[in-house]
LUMZA-585660 format. One line per 2 residues: their letters; for each residue x, y, z of C-alpha. Coordinates in Angstrom, 3 decimals. Example, Ala and Ser with C-alpha at 12.3 -4.5 7.8 and 13.67 -1.06 7.14 Angstrom:
2
AS) 12.300 -4.500 7.800 | 13.670 -1.060 7.140
This chain:
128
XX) -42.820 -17.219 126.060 | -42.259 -20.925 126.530
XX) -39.538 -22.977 128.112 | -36.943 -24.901 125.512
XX) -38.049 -28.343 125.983 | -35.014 -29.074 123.325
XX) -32.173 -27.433 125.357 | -33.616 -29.130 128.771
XX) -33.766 -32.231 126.803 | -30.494 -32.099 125.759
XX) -29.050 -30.786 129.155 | -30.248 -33.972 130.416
XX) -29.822 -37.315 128.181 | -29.530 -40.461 128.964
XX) -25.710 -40.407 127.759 | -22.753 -40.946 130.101
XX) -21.098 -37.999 128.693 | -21.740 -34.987 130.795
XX) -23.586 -31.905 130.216 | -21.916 -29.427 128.370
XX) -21.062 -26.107 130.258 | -22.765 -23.614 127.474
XX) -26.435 -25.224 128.199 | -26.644 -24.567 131.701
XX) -26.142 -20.992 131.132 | -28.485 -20.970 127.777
XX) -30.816 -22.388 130.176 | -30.521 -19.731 133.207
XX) -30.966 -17.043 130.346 | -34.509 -18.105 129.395
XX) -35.266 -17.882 133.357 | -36.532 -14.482 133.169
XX) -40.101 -15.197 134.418 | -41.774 -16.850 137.781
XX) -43.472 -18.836 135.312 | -40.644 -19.967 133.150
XX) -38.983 -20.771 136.457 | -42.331 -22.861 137.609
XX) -42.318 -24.431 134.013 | -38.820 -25.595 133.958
XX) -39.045 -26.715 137.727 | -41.805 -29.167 136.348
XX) -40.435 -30.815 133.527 | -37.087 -31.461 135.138
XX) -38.909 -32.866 138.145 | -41.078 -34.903 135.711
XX) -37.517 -36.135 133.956 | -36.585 -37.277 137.539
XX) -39.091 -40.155 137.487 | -37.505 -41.446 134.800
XX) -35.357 -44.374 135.566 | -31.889 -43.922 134.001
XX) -29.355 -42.802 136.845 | -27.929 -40.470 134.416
XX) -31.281 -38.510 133.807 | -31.606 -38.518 137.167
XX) -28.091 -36.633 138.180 | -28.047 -34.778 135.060
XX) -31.630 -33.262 136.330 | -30.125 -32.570 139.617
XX) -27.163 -30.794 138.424 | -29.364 -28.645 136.064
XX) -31.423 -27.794 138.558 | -28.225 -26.886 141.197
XX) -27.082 -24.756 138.425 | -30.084 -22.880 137.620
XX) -30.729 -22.439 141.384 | -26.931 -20.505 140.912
XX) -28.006 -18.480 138.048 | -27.623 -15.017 138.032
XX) -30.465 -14.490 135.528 | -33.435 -15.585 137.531
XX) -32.789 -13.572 140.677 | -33.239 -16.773 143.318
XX) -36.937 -17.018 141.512 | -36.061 -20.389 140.519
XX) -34.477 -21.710 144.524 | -38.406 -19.843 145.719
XX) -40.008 -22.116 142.870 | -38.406 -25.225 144.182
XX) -37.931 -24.907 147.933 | -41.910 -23.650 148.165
XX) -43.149 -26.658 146.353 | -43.066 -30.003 148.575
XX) -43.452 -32.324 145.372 | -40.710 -30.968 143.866
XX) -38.242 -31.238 146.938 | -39.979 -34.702 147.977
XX) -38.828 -35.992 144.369 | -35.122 -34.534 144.975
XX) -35.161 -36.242 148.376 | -36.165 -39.966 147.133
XX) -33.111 -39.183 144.421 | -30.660 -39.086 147.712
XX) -31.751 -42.937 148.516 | -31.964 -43.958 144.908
XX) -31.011 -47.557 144.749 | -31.205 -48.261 140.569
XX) -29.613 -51.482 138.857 | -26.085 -52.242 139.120
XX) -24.112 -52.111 135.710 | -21.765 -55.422 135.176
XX) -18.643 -52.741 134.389 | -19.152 -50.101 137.040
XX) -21.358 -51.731 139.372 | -22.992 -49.008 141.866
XX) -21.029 -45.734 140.708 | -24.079 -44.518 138.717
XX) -26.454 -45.058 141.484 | -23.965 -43.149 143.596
XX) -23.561 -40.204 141.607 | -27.720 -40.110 141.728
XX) -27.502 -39.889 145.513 | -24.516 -37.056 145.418
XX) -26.087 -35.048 142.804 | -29.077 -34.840 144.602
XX) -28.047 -34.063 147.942 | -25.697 -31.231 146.448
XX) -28.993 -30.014 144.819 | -30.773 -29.612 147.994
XX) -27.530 -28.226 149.909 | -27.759 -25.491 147.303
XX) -31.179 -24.572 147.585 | -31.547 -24.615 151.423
XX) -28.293 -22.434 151.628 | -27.994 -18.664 151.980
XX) -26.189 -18.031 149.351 | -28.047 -15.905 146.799
């Protein structure tokens, strides 16, 4: 089985509008594997390079969700926190200084920075 590239595109567009509830637990259902869990880990951390501030906290939100999920049994918080690249590309996200937008200036950038700290807060915590 194979991860759904379409429902992790979708989950993280380059839209303003935010991701819609349903995905991120469509997602966390097809985390039933270590290797699905490695699989999605890499192509969310290979959407963070990209650089539209809204791929970047829409990745970090997935990825704090998933980390959350019931489904894959904290398989998914052992993929990330045991793989340095991963959490190195998270950590550059919480200094992320992108273009400012003529109509909300640095609140994009911002967001980047928030998202990804509260994606490392949740998979350094204890909770399960």
């Amino acid at each position: 089985m194979a991860i759904d590239k379409s429902l992790l595109s979708r989950a993280t567009d380059s839209t303003t509008a935010p991701t819609p509830g349903y995905l991120y637990n469509d997602i966390g259902q097809t985390l039933t594997t270590p290797q699905l869990c490695i699989d999605t880990v890499n192509y969310l951390i290979h959407r963070l390079a990209r650089n539209s501030p809204h791929i970047k906290k829409k990745c970090c939100k997935v990825l704090a969700k998933l980390v959350l999920h019931p489904v894959n049994r904290g398989m998914l918080k052992r993929t990330l926190a045991q793989n340095p690249n991963s959490i190195g590309k998270i950590k550059e996200c919480t200094a992320w200084r992108g273009s400012m937008d003529s109509v909300t200036g640095d609140q994009w950038n911002v967001e980047v920075r928030e998202a990804a700290k509260e994606c490392l807060d949740v998979i350094y915590s204890d909770a399960a």
